[in-house]
C-alpha positions in Angstrom: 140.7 106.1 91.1 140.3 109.3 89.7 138.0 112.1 91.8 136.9 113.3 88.3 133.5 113.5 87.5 134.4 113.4 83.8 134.4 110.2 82.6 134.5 108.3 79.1 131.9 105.7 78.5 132.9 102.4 78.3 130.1 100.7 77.5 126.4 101.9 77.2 124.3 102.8 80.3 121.0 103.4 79.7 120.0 107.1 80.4 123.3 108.3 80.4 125.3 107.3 76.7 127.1 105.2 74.5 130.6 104.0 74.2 132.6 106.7 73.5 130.7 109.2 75.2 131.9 111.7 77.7 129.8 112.1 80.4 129.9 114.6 83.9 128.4 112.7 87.0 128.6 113.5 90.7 131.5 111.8 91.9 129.8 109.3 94.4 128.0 107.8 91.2 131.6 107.3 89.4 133.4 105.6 92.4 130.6 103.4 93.8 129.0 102.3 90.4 130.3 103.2 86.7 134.2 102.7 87.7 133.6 99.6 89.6 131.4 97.7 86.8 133.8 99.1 84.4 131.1 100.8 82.6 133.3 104.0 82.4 137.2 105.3 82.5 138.9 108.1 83.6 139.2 110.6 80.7 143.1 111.0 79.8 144.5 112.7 76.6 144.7 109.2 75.5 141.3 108.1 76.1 140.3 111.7 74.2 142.1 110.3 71.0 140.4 106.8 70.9 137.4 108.5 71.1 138.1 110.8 68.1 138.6 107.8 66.1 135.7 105.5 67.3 133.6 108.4 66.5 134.9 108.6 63.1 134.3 105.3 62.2 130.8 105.5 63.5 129.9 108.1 61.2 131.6 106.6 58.2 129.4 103.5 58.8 126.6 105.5 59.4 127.2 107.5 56.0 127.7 104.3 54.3 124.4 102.4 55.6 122.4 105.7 54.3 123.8 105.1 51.0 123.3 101.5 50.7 119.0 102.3 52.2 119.2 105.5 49.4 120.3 102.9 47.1 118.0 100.4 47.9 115.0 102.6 48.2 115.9 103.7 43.9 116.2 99.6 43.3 112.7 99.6 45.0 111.1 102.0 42.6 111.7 99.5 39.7 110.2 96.7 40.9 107.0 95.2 41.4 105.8 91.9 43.1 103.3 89.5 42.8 102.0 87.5 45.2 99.7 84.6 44.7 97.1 83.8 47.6 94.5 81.5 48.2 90.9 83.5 48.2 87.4 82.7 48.2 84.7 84.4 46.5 84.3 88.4 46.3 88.1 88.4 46.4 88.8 87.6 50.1 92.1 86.0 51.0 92.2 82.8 53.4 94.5 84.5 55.9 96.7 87.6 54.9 99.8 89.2 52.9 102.0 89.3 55.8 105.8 90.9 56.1 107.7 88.1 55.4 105.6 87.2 52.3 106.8 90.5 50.7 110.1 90.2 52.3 110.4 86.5 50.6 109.0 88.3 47.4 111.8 91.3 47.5 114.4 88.3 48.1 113.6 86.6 44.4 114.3 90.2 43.1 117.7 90.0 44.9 116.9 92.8 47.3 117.4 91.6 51.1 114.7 93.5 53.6 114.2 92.1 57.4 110.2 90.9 57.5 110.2 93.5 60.4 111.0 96.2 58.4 108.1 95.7 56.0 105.4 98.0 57.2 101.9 97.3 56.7 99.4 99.5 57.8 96.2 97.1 57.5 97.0 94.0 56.9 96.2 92.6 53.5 93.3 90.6 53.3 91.5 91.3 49.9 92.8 90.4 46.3 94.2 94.1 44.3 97.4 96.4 44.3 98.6 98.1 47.2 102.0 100.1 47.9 104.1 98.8 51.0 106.3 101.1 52.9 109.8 99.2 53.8 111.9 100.2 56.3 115.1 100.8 55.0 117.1 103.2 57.5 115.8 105.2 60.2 115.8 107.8 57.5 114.9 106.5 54.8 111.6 104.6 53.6 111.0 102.8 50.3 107.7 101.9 48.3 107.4 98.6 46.5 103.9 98.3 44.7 102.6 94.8 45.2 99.9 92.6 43.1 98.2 90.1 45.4 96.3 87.8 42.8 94.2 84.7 43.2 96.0 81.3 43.1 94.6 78.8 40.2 91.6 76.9 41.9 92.9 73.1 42.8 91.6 70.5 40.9 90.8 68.1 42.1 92.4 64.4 41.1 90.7 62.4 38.7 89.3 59.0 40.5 90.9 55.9 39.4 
């Protein structure tokens, strides 16, 4: 094992990095834990050069997922939803407009968001228009403007 206290993450430990990482810890730490688990690796020239390229990738992915949210976000500004709810009178919804209604919403439009990343302040309890934030990449938010509207009343079935 090497006495180095430089080492290359392997995988990620929690406080310390990511894969691909080089870290310095005291050498006790290296031999009796990160080496052992084979968390970390001795850094070589090698190592150095996988690095370089895992690095690269990373950022061409991350490049490329902030396009597709910038994208997404000018797809967003286009569109508007409707969603029908059940309300009573003075325009009071039985239940609420929750994430995964405007995420089922956004779907018929062809544009894929993750409930979770809808964001809704208050939740939606009264009939109106509202703008919802979305979640599209940690930096990058969209607005959708949505319509919540009454259903039809059921009528009810004519006795035989």
């Amino acid at each position: 094992m090497a006495r180095s206290n430089k080492l290359m993450l392997v995988k990620a430990v929690e406080g310390l990095g990511v894969p691909g990482d080089i870290v310095k810890v005291r050498a006790g730490y290296a031999r009796n834990f990160l080496l052992p688990r084979d968390l970390a690796a001795p850094v070589s020239a090698d190592s150095l050069k996988k690095v370089a390229a895992v690095h690269k990738r990373a950022a061409l992915m991350v490049k490329k997922e902030l396009d597709v949210a910038k994208s997404k976000q000018e797809v967003l500004r286009s569109i508007t939803l409707h969603i029908v709810a059940k309300s009573g009178e003075g325009g009071h919804l039985y239940g609420s407009v929750t994430g995964a209604m405007v995420s089922e919403a956004l779907a018929k439009h062809k544009v894929t968001i993750d409930p979770s990343d809808v964001v809704l302040d208050n939740p939606i309890k009264e009939l109106g228009i509202y703008q919802v934030t979305l979640r599209l990449h940690p930096e990058v938010m969209g607005l959708v403007k949505v319509y919540v509207v009454a259903a039809p009343p059921e009528k009810a079935e004519a006795k035989k």
